[in-house]
TITI-317803 format. One line per field, with one value per residue (C-alpha): residue number from 1; residue in one letter; x, y, z. Coordinates in steps of 0.2 Angstrom, whole numbers. Example, Ala and Ser with C-alpha at 12.3 -4.5 7.8 and 13.67 -1.06 7.14 Angstrom:
residues 2
n (1	2)
res (A	S)
x (62	68)
y (-22	-5)
z (39	36)
end
This chain:
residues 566
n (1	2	3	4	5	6	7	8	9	10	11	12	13	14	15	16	17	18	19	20	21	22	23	24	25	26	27	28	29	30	31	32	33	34	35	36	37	38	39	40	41	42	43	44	45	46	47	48	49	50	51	52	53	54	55	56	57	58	59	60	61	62	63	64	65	66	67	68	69	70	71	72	73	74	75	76	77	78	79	80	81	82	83	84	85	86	87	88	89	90	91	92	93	94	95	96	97	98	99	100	101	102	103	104	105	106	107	108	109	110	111	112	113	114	115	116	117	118	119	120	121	122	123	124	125	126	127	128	129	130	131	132	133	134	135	136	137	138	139	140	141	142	143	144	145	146	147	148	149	150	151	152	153	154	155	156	157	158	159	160	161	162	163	164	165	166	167	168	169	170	171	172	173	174	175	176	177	178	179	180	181	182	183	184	185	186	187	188	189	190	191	192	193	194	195	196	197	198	199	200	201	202	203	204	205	206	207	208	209	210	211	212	213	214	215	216	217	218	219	220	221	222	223	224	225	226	227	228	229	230	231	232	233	234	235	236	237	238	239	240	241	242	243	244	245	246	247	248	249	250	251	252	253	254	255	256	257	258	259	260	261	262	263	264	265	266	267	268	269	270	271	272	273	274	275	276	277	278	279	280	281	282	283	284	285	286	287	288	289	290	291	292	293	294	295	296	297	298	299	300	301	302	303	304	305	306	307	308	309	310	311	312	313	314	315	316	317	318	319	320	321	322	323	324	325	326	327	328	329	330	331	332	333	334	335	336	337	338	339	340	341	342	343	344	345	346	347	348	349	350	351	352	353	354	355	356	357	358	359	360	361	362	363	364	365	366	367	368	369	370	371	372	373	374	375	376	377	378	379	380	381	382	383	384	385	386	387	388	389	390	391	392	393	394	395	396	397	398	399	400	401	402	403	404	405	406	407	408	409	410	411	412	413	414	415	416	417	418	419	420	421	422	423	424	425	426	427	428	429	430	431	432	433	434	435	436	437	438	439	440	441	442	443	444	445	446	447	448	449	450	451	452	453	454	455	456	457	458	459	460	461	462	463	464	465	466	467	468	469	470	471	472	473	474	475	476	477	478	479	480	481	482	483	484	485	486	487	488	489	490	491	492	493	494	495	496	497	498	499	500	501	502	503	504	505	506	507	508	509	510	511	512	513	514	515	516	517	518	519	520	521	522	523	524	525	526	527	528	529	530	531	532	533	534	535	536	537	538	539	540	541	542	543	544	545	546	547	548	549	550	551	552	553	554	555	556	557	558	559	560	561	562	563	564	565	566)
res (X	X	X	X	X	X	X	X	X	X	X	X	X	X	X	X	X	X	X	X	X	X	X	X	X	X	X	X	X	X	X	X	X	X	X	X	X	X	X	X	X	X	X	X	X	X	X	X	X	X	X	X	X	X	X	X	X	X	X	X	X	X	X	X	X	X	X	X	X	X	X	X	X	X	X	X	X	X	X	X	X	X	X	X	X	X	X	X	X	X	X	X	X	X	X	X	X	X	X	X	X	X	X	X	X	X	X	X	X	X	X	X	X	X	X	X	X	X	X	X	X	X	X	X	X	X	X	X	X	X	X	X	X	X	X	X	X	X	X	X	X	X	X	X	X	X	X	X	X	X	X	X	X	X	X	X	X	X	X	X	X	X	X	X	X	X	X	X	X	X	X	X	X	X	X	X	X	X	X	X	X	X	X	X	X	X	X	X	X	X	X	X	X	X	X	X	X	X	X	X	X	X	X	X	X	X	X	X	X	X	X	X	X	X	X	X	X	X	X	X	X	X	X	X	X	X	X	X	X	X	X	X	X	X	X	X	X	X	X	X	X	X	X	X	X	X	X	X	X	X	X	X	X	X	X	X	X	X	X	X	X	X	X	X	X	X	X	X	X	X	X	X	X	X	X	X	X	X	X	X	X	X	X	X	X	X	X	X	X	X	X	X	X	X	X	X	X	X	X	X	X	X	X	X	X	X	X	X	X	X	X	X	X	X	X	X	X	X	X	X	X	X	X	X	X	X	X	X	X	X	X	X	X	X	X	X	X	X	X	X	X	X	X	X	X	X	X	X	X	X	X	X	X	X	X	X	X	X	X	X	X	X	X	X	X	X	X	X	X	X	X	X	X	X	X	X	X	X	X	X	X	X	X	X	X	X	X	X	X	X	X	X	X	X	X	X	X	X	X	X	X	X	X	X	X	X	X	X	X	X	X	X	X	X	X	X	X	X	X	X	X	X	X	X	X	X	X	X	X	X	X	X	X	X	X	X	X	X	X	X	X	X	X	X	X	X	X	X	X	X	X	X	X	X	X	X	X	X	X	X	X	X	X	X	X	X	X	X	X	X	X	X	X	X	X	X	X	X	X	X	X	X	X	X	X	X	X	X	X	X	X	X	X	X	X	X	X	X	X	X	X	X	X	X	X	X	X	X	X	X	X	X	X	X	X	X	X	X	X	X	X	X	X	X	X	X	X	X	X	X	X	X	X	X	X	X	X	X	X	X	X	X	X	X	X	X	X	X	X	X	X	X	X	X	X	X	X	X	X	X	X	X	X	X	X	X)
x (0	14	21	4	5	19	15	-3	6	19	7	-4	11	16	-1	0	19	10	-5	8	18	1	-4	14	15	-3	4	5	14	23	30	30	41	53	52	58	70	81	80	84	98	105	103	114	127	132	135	152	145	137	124	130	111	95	78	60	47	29	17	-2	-13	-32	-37	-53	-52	-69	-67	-82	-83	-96	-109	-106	-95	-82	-73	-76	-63	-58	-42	-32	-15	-1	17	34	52	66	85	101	116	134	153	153	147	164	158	141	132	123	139	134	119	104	90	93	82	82	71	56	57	47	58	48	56	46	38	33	14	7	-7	-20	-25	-15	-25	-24	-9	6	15	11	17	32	35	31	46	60	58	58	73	84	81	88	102	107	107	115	131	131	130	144	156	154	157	172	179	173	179	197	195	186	192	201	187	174	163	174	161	154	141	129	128	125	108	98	89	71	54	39	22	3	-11	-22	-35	-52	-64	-74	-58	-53	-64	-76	-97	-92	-110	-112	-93	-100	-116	-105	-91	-103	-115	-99	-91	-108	-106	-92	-108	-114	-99	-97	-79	-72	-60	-64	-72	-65	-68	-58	-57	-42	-44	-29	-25	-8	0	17	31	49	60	80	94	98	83	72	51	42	25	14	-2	-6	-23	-28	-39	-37	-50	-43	-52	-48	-53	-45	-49	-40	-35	-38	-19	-21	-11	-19	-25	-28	-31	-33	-34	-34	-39	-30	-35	-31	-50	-59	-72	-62	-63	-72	-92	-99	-106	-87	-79	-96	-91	-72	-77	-85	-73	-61	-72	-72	-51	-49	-61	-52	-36	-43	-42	-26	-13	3	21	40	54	55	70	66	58	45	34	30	14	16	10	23	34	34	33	50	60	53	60	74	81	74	80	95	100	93	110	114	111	128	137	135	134	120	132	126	126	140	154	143	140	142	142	126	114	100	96	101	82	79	75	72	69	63	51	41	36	23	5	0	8	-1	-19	-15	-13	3	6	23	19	28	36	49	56	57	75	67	74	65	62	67	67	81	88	95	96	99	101	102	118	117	119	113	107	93	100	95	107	119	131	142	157	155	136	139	122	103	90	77	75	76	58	52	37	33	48	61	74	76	86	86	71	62	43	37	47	48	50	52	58	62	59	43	36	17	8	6	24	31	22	28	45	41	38	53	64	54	58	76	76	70	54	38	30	36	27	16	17	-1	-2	8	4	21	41	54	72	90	103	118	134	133	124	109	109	110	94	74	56	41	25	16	-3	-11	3	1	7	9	13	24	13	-2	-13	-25	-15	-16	-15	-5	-1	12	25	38	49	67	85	99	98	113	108	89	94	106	92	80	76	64	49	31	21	9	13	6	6	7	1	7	17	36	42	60	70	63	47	31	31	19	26	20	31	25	32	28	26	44	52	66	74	78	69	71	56	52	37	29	26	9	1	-3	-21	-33	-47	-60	-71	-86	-94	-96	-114	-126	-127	-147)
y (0	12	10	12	28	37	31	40	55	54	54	71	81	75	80	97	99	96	106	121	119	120	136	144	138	145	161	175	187	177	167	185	193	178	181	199	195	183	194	210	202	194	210	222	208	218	234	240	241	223	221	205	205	210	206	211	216	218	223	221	230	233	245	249	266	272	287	295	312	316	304	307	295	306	294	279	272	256	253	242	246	235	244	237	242	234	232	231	231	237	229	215	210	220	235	241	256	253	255	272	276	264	268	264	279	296	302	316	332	322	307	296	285	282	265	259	254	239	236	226	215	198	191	206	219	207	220	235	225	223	240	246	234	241	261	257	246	258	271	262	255	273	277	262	266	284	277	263	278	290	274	269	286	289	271	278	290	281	287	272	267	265	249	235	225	220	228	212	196	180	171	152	151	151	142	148	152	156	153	171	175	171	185	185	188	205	219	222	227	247	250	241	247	264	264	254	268	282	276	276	292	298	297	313	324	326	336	354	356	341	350	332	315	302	284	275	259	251	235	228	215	214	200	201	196	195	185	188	181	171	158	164	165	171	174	178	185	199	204	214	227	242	253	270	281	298	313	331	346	362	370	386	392	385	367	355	338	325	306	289	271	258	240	226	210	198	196	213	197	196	220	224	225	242	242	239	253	267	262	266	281	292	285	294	310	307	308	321	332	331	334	348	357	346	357	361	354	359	352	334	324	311	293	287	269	268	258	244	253	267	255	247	264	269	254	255	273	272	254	246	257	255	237	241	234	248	261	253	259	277	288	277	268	268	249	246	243	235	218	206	219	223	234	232	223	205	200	208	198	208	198	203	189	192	175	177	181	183	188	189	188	201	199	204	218	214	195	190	173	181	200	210	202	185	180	169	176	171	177	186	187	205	206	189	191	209	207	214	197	202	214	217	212	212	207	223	215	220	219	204	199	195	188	191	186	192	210	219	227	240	249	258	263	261	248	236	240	230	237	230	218	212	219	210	216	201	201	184	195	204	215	218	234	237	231	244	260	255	259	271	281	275	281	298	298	294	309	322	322	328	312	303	301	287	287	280	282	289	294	292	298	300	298	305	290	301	304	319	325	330	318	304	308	304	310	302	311	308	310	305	307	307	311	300	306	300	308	297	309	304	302	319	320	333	338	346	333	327	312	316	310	300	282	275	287	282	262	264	268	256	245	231	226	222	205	207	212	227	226	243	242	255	258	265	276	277	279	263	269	264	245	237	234	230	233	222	226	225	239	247	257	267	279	295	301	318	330	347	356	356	369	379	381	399	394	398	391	395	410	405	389	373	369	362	343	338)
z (0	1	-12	-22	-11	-18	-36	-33	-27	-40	-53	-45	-45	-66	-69	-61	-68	-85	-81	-75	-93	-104	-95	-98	-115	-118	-110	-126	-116	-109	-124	-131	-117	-118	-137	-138	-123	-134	-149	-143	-134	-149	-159	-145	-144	-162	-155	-148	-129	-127	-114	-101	-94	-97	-89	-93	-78	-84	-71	-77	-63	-60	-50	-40	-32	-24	-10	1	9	20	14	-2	-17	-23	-36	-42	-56	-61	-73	-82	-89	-93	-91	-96	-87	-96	-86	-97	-90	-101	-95	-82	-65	-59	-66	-75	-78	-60	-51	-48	-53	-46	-60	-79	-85	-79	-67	-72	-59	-45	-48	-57	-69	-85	-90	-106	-108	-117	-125	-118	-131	-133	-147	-159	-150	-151	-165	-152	-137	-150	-154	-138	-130	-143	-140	-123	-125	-137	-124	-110	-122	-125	-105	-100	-113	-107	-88	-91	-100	-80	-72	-78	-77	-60	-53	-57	-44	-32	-14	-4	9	-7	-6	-18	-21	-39	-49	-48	-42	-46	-42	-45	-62	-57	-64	-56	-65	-57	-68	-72	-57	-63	-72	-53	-44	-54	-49	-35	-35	-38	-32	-19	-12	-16	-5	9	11	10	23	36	30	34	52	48	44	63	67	63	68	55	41	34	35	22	19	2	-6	-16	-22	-34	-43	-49	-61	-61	-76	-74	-85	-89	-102	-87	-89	-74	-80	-65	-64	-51	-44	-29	-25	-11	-2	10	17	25	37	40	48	53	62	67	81	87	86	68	70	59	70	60	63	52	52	39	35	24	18	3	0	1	9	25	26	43	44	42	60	66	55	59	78	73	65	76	92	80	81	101	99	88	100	115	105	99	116	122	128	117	122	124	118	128	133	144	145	135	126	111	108	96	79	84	87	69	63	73	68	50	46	59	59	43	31	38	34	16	9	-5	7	16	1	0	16	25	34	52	55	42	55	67	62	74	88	101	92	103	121	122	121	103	90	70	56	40	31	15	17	31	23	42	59	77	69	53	35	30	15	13	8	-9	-14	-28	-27	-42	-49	-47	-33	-21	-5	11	28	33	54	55	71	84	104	102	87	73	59	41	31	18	1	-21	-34	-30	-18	-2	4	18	8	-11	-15	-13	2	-10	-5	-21	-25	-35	-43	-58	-69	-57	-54	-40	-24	-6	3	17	16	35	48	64	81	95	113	122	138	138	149	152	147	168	169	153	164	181	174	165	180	190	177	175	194	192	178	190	177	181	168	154	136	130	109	107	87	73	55	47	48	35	38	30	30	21	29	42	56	48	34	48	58	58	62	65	66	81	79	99	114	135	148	161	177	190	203	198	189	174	158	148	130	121	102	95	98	83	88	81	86	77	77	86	100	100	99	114	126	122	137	132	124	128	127	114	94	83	63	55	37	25	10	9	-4	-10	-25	-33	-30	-19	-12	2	18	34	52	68	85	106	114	120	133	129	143	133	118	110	104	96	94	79	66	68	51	47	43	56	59	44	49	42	51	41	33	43	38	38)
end
């Protein structure tokens, strides 16, 4: 019986291994892209500046985007569009056109890269999809010649303590191919989507003092493309919704106050009911009111938590962009020296894992199973008892780590470099909630501080990672902070409060962790443009953070009262 057992199982996966082969082979942009791939390799092998690589990345993406204001739909689009970003890389694996320059097109005044857009037709739009590929691929020929001719002048006067490693790595040849989603699975009921958001943006219209009151919708589905002159095919699906709700107000003295939440899943089935997001609305009105009249605050230094959502916000912007490999190479160089050295307490684990579609009851955004260089992902242990181990790796290598862990990522036009998917935060020592603010106050008390700060919730942060004191700092926007006080009165919440520092100095005084995770879903934005990521940490207590009053704006509040909502 066992052996009729394997040959039963043997014969289920030929059958899927067949089945997999007839949907690739039935592919048309697929055998297209490979096609093109080959010829126009072949054809630049002629010219006086061969290219050694070159990979195709097609992205077809369709969009839903349905927003509500006040009741009221305020958009509703659907679109389909099918863009194209081919890489070519001029000289060797030594030394490239990338050595110095990370994008192989140049960037538009915002620093957008362009794309080039397919049609949509398989059956009938092959010769467009044709023409379409070649302009874009003699544009980027031309920049990549021109970016291999500075590279090789400016590699002669490279200073001594420049990073030596090569322009790209190698990596395993990769086969791996997802059937199309099904017509049912590509688009939402508009209408239906529409009369849902708008019934819990409605809630927004019982209060006079909102600047605004938004509910939105994005439901995508992205099918993905990637092959290379290497041999890897990689083709795979990503679907997924997220509802944001947000509100605002204004202060007397002008300061903007706003507030937002979101909600992800893979299925827009598994989105929150409407009764849970109404109840989540208006407790945001409750918020925003008594921030309203919260008192404005100093410049702080002094002990503070960080609930878990700030906490996967901090280590996102301060830490994560950090170990982005690249970054390591030109200026952002904090945690270069310190591998293997003590980064953070002893009970600190950081991992970064694009694997995970779930973590501590969450969906993840920062799910994948191949980056954007076809490169399988895998998880990556960054940080291990407190020791700094790896770092966050694509095709560019670095001194000490010559090949990828499946970092690099991308979107739109640009190229791939090492950025971060699901951010992990764990401590083998955690602390309750009860436990966090009971030392809180004793080290308040040991400051000589009338209270410390609890970070409740934070909207976002940017960070410099160049060399210098400036160009090596961060700030995360606060949007709810209290003050507890070490004499036992009621928590008070404040506004006006930035979170800035450096990083070496803000990881230093971080004491430990809490006992129950946070996810933070959100999207980052860098040089290689927009990619999903999520950040899940405990709640920390760290014994000295830095803070600076916010800017007021010089709008105050509108004379005129807003309608009266019937």
């Amino acid at each position: 019986m066992k052996k009729l057992g394997l040959i039963i199982v043997s014969c289920i996966f030929s059958l899927l291994s067949m089945h997999t082969l007839y949907a690739q082979e039935q592919d048309k942009l697929l055998q297209l892209l490979k096609q093109e791939l080959a010829a126009d390799m072949q054809e630049l092998q002629k010219q006086e500046n061969p290219p050694y690589h070159m990979n195709f990345r097609v992205m077809d993406d369709r969009t839903v985007n349905i927003s509500s204001s006040f009741g009221a739909t305020m958009m509703s689009v659907e679109q389909h569009s099918r863009s194209m970003v081919p890489q070519i890389r001029v000289g060797d694996t030594i030394l490239d056109n990338f050595k110095y320059n990370a994008m192989g097109a140049p960037a538009d005044q915002r620093g957008n890269v362009r794309v080039a857009y397919l049609g949509l037709d398989d059956e009938k739009g092959a010769d467009a999809t044709r023409q379409a590929i070649w302009a874009e691929v003699m544009k980027r020929y031309d920049f990549a010649v021109e970016a291999y001719q500075r590279a090789k002048t400016q590699s002669q006067v490279s200073v001594a303590d420049e990073d030596k490693a090569p322009s790209f790595s190698a990596a395993p040849v990769e086969k791996y191919y997802e059937a199309p989603l099904p017509a049912e699975k590509l688009t939402v009921d508009q209408a239906a989507w529409e009369k849902r958001l708008n019934e819990v943006s409605a809630v927004f219209k019982a209060y006079p003092l909102l600047q605004s009151g938004d509910v939105s919708l994005t439901f995508r589905v992205l099918r993905n493309y990637f092959v290379n002159t290497e041999g890897t095919e990689v083709v795979q699906n990503r679907t997924y919704a997220r509802i944001m709700i947000s509100a605002s107000m204004k202060a007397e003295d002008g300061m903007e106050l706003p507030l937002n939440m979101s909600y992800f899943a893979y299925d827009p089935k598994d989105l929150p009911s409407n009764d849970r997001m109404i109840a989540d609305a208006k407790d945001m009105v409750k918020r925003l009111t008594v921030l309203r009249d919260a008192p404005v605050v100093d410049p702080y230094t002094g002990p503070a938590i960080l609930s878990g959502p700030a906490s996967g916000v901090f280590f996102h912007e301060i830490f994560g962009h950090r170990i982005e490999g690249h970054r390591l190479k030109g200026g952002g160089e904090t945690f270069k020296k310190k591998v293997g050295e003590l980064v953070l307490p002893a009970d600190f684990q950081v991992y970064c894992d694009p694997t995970l579609r779930s973590y501590a009851g969450e969906e993840l955004n920062g799910f994948y199973l191949y980056d954007d260089q076809g490169v399988k992902a895998r998880r990556v242990d960054v940080v291990k008892d407190g020791i700094l181990r790896e770092f966050l790796m694509s095709r560019v290598p670095l001194d000490g780590f010559p090949h990828s862990n499946g970092h690099g990522r991308t979107a739109g036009g640009g190229d791939p470099v090492s950025r971060q998917s699901n951010l992990v935060v764990e401590t083998t020592a955690p602390h309750t909630e009860a436990e966090l603010r009971s030392m809180l106050i004793e080290e308040a008390k040991k400051q000589g501080k009338e209270y410390g700060y609890y970070f409740k919730e934070v909207t976002s942060g940017f960070t410099l990672t160049g060399e210098g004191g400036s160009l090596n700092s961060f700030n995360v926007t606060p949007l709810e902070v209290y003050r507890i006080y070490v004499d036992g009165r009621p928590d008070q919440l404040v506004r006006g409060v930035d979170l800035i520092g450096t990083p070496l100095s803000m990881f230093s005084n971080i004491v430990c962790g809490g006992d129950a995770p946070s996810v933070f879903t959100g999207e980052c934005g860098a040089e290689s443009g927009w990619v999903p990521v999520t950040a899940s940490s405990p709640m920390i207590l760290v014994n000295k953070i830095e803070t600076q009053r916010r800017q007021k704006s010089r709008d105050l509040p509108p004379i005129l009262p807003a309608p009266q909502n019937k």
